[in-house]
C-alpha positions as CSV (number, residue, x, y, z in Angstrom):
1,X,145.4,85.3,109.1
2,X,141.8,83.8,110.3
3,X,140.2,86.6,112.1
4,X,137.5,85.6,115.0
5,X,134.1,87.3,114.8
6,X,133.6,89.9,117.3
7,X,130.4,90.9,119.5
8,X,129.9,94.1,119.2
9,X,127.8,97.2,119.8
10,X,126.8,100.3,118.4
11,X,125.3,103.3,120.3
12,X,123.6,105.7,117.3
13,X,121.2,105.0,114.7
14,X,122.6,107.5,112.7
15,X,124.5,106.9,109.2
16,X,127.9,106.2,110.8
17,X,126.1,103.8,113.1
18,X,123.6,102.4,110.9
19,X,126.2,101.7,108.1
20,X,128.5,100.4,110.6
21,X,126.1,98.0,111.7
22,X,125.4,97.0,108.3
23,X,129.2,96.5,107.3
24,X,130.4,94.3,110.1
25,X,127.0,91.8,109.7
26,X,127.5,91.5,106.2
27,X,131.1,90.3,107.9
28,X,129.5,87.7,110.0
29,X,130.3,90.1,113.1
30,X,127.2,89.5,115.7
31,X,125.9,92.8,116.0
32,X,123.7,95.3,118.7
33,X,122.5,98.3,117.7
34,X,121.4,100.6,120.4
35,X,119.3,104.0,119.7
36,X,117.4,106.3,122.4
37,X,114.7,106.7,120.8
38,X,111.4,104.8,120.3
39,X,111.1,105.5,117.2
40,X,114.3,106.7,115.3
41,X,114.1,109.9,112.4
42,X,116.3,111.9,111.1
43,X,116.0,115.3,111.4
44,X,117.5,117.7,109.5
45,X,117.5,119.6,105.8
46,X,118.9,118.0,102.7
47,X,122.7,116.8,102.3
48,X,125.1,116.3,99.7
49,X,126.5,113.0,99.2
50,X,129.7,113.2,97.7
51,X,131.4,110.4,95.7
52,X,133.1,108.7,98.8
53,X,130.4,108.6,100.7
54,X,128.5,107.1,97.3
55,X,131.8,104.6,97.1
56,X,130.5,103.5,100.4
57,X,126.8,103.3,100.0
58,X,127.6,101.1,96.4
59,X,129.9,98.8,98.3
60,X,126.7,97.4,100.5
61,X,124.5,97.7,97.6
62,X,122.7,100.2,98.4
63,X,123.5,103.0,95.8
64,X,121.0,102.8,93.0
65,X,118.4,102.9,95.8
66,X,120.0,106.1,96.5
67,X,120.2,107.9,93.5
68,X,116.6,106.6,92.8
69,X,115.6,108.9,95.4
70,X,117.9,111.7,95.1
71,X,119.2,114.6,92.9
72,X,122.3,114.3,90.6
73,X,124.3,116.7,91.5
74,X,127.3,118.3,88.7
75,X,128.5,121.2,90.1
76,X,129.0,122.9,93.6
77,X,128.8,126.8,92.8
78,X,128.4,130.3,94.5
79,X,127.4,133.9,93.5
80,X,128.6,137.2,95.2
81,X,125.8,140.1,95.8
82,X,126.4,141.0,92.5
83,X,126.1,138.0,90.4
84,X,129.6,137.3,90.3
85,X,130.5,133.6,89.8
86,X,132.5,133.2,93.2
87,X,132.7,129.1,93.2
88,X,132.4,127.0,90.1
89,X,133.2,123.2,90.8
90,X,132.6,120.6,88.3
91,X,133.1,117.2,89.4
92,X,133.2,116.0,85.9
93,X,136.7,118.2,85.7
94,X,138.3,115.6,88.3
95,X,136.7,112.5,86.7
96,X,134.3,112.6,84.1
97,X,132.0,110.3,85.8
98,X,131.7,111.8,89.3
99,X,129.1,113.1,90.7
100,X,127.2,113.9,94.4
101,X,123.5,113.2,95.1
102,X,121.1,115.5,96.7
103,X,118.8,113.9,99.3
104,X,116.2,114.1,101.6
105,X,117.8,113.3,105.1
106,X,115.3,111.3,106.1
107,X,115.5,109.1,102.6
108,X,119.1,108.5,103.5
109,X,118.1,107.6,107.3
110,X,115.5,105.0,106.1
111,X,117.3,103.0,103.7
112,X,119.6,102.5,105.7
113,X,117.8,101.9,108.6
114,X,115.5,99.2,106.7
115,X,118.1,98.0,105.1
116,X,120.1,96.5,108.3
117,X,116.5,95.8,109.5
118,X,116.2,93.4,106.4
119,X,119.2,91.8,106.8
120,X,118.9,91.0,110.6
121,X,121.1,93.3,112.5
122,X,119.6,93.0,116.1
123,X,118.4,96.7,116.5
124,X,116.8,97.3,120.2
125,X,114.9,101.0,120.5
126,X,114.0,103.0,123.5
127,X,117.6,102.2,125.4
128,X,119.3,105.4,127.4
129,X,123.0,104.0,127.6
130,X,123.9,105.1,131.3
131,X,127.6,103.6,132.0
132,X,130.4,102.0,130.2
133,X,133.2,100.1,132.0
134,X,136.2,98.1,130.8
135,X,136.2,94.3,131.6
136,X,139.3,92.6,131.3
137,X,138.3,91.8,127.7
138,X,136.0,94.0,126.2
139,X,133.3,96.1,127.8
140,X,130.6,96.2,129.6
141,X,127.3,98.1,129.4
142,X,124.9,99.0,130.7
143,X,121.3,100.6,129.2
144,X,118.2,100.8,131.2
145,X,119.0,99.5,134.1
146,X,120.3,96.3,132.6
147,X,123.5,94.6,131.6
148,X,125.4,93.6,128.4
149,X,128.9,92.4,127.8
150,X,130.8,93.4,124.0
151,X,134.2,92.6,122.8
152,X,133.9,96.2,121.7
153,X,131.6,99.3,121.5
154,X,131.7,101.8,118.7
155,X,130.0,105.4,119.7
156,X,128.1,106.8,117.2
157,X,125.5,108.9,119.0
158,X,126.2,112.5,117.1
159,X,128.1,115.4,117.9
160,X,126.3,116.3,121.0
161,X,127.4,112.6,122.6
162,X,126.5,111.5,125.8
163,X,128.7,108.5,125.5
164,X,131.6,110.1,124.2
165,X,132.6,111.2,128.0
166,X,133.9,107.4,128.4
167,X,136.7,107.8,126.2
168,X,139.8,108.8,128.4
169,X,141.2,110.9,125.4
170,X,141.4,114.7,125.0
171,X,138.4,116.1,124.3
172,X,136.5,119.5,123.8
173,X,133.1,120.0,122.1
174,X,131.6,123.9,121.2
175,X,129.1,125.3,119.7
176,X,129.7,126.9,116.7
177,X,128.5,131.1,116.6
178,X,126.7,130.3,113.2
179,X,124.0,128.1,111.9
180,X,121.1,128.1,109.5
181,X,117.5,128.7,109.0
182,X,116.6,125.8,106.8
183,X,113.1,124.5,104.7
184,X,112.4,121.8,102.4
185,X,110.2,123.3,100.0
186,X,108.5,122.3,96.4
187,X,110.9,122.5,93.3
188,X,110.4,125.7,91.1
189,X,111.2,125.4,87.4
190,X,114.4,128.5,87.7
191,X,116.0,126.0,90.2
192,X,118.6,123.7,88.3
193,X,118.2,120.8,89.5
194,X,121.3,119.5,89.0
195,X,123.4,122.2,91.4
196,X,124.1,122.6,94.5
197,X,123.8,126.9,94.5
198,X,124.8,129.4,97.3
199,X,124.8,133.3,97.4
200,X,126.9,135.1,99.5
201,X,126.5,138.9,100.4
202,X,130.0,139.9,102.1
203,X,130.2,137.6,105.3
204,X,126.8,138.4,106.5
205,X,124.8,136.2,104.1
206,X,124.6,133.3,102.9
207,X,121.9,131.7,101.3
208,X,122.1,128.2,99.9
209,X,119.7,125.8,97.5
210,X,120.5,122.3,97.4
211,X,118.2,119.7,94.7
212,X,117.3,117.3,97.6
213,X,116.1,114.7,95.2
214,X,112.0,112.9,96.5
215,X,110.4,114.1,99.8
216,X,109.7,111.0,101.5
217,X,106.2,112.4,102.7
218,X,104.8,113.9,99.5
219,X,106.7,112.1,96.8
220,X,107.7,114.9,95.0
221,X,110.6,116.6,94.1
222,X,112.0,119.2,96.6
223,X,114.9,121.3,97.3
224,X,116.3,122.3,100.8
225,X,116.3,125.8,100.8
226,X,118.7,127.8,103.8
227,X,119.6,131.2,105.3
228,X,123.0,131.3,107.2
229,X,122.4,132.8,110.4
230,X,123.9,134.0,113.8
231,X,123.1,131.9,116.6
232,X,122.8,135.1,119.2
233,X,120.1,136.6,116.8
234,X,117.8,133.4,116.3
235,X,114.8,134.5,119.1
236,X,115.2,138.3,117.9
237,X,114.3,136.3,114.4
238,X,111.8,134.6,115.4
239,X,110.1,137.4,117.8
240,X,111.2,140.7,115.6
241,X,111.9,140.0,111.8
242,X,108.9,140.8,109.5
243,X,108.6,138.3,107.1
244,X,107.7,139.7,104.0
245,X,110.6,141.7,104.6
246,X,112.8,139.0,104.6
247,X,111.4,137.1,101.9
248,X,111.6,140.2,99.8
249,X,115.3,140.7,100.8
250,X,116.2,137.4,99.6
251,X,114.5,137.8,96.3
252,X,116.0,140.6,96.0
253,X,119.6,139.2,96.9
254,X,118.9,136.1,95.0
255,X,116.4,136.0,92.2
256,X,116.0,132.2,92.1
257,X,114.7,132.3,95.9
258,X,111.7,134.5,95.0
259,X,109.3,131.0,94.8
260,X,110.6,129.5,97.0
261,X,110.5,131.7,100.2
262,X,107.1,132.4,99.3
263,X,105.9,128.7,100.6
264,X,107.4,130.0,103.9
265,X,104.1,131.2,105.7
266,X,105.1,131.9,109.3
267,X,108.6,132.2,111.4
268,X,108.1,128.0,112.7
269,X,108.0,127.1,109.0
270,X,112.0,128.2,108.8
271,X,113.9,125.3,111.5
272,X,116.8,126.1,113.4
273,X,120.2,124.1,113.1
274,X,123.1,124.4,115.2
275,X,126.9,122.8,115.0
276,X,129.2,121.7,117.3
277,X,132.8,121.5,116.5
278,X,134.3,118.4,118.2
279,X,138.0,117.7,118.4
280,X,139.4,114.9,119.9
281,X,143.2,113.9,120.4
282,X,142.5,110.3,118.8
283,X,139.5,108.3,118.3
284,X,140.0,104.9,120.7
285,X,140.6,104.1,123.4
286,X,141.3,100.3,124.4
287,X,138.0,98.4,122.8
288,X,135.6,101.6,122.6
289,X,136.2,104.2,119.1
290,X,134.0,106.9,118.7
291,X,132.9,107.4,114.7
292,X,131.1,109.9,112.5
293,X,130.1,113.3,113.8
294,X,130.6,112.0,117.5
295,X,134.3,111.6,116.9
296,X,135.0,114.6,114.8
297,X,131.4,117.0,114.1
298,X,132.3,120.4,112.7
299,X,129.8,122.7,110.3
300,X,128.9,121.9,107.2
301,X,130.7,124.4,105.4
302,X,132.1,121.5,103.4
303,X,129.5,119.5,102.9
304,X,130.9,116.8,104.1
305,X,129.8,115.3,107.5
306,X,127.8,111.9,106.3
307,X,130.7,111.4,103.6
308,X,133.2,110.9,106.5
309,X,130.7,108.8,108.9
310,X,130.3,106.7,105.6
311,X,133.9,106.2,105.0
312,X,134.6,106.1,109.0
313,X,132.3,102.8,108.8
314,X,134.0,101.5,106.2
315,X,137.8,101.9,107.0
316,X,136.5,100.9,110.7
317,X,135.5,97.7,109.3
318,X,138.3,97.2,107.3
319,X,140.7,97.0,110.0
320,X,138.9,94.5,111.9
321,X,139.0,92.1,109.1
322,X,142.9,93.0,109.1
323,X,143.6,92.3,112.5
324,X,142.5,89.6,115.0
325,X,142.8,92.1,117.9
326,X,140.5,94.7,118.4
327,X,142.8,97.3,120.1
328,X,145.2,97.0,117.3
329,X,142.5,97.8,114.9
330,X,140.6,100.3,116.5
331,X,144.4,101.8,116.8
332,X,145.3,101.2,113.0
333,X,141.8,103.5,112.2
334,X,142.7,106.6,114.3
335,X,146.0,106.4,112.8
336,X,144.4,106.4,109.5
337,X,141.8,108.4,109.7
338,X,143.9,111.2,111.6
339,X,145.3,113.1,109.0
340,X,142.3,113.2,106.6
341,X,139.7,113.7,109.3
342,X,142.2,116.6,110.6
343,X,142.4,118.6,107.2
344,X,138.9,118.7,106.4
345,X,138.0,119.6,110.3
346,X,140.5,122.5,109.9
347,X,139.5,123.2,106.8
348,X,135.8,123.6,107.3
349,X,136.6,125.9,110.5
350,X,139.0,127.9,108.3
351,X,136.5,128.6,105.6
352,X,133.8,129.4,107.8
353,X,135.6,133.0,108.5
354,X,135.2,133.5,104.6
355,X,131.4,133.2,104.6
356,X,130.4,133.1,107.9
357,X,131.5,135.6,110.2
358,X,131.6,139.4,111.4
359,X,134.9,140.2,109.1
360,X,133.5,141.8,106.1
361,X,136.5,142.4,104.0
362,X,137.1,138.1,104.2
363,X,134.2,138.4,102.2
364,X,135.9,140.8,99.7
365,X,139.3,138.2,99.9
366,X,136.8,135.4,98.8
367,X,135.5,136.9,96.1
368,X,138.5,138.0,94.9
369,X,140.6,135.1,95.4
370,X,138.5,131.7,95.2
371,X,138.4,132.7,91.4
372,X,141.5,132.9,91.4
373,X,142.5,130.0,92.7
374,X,140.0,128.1,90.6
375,X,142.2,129.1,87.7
376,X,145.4,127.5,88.4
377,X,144.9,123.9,87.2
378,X,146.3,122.7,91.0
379,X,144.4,124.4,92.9
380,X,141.4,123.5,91.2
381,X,141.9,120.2,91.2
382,X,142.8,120.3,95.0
383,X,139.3,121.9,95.6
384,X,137.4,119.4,93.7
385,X,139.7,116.6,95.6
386,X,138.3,118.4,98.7
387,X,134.8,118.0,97.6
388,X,135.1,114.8,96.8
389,X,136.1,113.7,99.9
390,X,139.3,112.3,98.6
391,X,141.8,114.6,100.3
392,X,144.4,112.3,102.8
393,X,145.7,115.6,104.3
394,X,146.5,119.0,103.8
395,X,149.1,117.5,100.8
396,X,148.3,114.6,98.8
397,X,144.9,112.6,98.5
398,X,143.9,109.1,100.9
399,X,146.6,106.4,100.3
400,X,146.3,106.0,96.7
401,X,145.0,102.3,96.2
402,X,141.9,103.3,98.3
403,X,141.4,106.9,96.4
404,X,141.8,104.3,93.3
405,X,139.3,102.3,94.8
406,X,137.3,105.2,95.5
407,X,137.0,106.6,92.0
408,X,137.2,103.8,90.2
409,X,134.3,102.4,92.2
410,X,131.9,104.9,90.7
411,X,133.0,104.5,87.2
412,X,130.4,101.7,86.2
């Protein structure tokens, strides 16, 4: 079947957006891209880029820019108060040639930002989108006072969405209790570059160091260094904590933070970050879908929020070049996407309790049983399935020609 080329917009520059935008030109879709700001960044620590979201960023040719400016990551791994090995994942143990990629936010942001620059996506900056309306085909728009007709509209504005309102599905957005104190900070030689580390002290704690590959300002290596925190007690942090205190409180709990809390020299250096859990009944409605962390944002306890706006994008795409109608596809991708998006949602909100929370003796059930687990062949390799990215549900992985496709697409 031939299927027409579609005008369509995109409201986000972030990487569900951006790699959206960069998919459907490559398909001879004619493409707007609409961001808020003047001048688009991304803000934020380091993230883990796990081998779907890699899958993704190889199939527009855009991985070995990646990993040229990003850390090779083996292993995911976590240490009680004590020392005890509490998490010990090994991507090589699901496929010997897997592996994630530490990096810089902002590296990620501007590759693919420059990228769909390059290639001609027509990217227009500065526009507040104020109203959405159905036509009787497509939708309209309008930004800035002014009109613009689409055959469809893809929302990718982030978890805290202003356009996500337009959707008449189900929705509900909160805050999450938790969040983190994060820096970027110089490498140090007792960091292994080559792991993403974490330390846990019951569910009070946790402390995390992720290899975050070339700072795009200095050019040298760094690593995002982060303190778990409760969102109720950030301005007592900021007002009361003594600093050297804390610093020597993490070195304390955590040996291999001593040099790297010392480059924190005042309370602004540390910056806060927040999550919203959103949960939506389906993604689409008519010709509008709502993608990435404005269709399904939850914490990072997984580590997986640009691995499903990647692989979003690219099952989005996929289904309009299956079908000629865009409510049928938009329809075919929540129905995809439902049950994988759902797992690791629940999943992530599940886990949080574990290492996040005010139930101490979760903590104790962690330490105690995530070892165990890890030592059963199945569950292990469910965990590094999870990791991955590759789980379809809370049984079984994606469909198994695209988890094929998936791994197999790394293995050159």
């Amino acid at each position: 079947m031939s299927v027409s080329r579609k005008n369509i917009a995109i409201i986000g520059s972030g990487t569900a957006g951006l790699a959206s935008a960069i998919q459907l030109h490559n398909n001879r879709h004619q493409v707007t891209l609409f961001e808020r700001f003047e001048e688009p960044q991304a803000i934020g620590a380091g993230i883990l880029l796990q081998p779907s979201g890699l899958y993704v960023l190889k199939s527009i040719g855009l991985l070995d820019q990646i990993r040229s400016v990003g850390s090779q990551i083996d292993a995911v791994r976590g240490f009680n108060q004590y020392g005890k090995t509490v998490m010990d994942l090994w991507y090589r143990d699901f496929k010997r040639y897997l592996y994630g990629v530490g990096i810089h936010r902002g590296q990620l942001f501007q590759i693919l930002f420059n990228h769909a620059k390059e290639i001609g996506v027509n990217i227009v900056l500065g526009v507040e989108v104020e109203e959405l309306s159905q036509l009787s085909k497509g939708h309209e728009l309008i930004a800035n006072g002014q009109k613009y007709s689409f055959d469809a509209i893809i929302l990718s504005d982030g978890a805290r969405s202003k356009t996500r309102r337009f959707l008449r599905v189900k929705q509900q957005a909160f805050e999450y209790p938790w969040g983190a104190l994060w820096k970027i900070v110089e490498k140090r030689p007792e960091v292994n570059m080559h792991e993403l580390q974490h330390c846990f002290y019951k569910t009070k704690k946790l402390v995390g160091v992720l290899p975050t590959g070339i700072h795009p300002q200095s050019g040298e290596q760094c690593v995002s260094f982060y303190d778990g925190i409760e969102m109720n007690q950030l301005d007592k942090w900021y007002s009361q904590t003594d600093l050297t205190n804390w610093q020597n409180s993490l070195a304390k709990l955590w040996p291999v933070t001593k040099n790297l809390v010392t480059q924190i020299n005042s309370h602004e250096d540390m910056i806060a970050a927040s999550y919203v859990n959103v949960s939506m009944k389906r993604w689409n409605d008519r010709n509008l879908v709502c993608i990435g962390d404005a269709a399904h944002g939850t914490n990072p306890q997984l580590g997986q929020g640009a691995n499903l706006a990647l692989f979003d994008s690219w099952e989005l795409v996929h289904q309009l070049e299956l079908h000629d109608s865009i409510e049928t596809a938009f329809d075919e991708y929540s129905k995809i996407r439902m049950s994988s998006l759902k797992y690791y949602q629940y999943t992530s909100r599940f886990l949080t309790l574990f290492f996040q929370s005010n139930y101490s003796l979760l903590g104790t059930l962690r330490d105690t049983g995530l070892p165990m687990a890890q030592n059963v062949k199945f569950t292990y390799r469910e965990l590094l399935a999870t990791i991955c990215g590759v789980k379809g549900g809370w049984i079984g992985r994606l469909p198994a020609d695209k988890t094929r496709e998936v791994l197999r697409g790394l293995k050159d």
